[in-house]
C-alpha positions in Angstrom: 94.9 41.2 133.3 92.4 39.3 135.4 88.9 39.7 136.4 85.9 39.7 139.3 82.9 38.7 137.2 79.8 39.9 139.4 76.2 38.1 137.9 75.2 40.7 135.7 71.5 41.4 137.3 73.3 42.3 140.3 76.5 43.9 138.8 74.6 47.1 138.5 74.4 47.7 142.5 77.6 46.0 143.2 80.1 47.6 141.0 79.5 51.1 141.3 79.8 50.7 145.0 83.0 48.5 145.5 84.6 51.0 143.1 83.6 54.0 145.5 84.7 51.8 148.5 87.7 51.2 147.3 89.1 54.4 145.8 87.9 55.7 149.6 90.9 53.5 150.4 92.6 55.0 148.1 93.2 51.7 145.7 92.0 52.2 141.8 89.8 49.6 139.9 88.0 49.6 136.7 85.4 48.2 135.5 84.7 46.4 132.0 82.4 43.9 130.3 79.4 44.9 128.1 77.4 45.4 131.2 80.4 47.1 133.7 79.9 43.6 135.9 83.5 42.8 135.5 86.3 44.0 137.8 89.9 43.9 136.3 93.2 43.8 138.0 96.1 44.7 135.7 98.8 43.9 138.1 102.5 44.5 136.8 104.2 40.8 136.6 107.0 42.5 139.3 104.8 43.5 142.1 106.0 42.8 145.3 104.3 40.2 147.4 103.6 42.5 150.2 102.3 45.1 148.1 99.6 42.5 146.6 98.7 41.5 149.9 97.8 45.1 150.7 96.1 46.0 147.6 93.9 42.6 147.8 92.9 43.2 151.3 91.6 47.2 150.6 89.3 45.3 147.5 88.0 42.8 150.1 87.1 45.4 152.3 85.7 47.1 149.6 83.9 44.5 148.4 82.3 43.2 151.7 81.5 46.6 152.4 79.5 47.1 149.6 77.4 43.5 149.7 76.9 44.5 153.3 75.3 47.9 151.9 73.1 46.1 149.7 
């Protein structure tokens, strides 16, 4: 498992909305830490590269459409 840690004064506006962005583009993330500010990626240790790519570029676009929101 690894993780996006977000500052947690701005994790609150951040994380709910890259988690909506990104299951729009149909890729699932969690959330954890005591304030939610974390994003974790539990990627299996045989994922193929292309596969990867594609999931890391819907969480981008998730993730600058949401800071572009706020």
């Amino acid at each position: 498992m690894i993780g996006i840690e977000f500052h947690v004064e701005t994790a609150a506006a951040y994380v709910p909305v890259i988690k909506s962005k990104a299951l729009e583009k149909r890729l699932l993330i969690m959330n954890c830490g005591v304030k939610g500010q974390t994003i974790r990626l539990m990627l299996p240790l045989n994922i193929d590269k292309d596969v990867l790519d594609q999931g890391l570029s819907l969480l981008e676009e998730a993730i600058t459409e949401a800071v572009s929101i706020n």
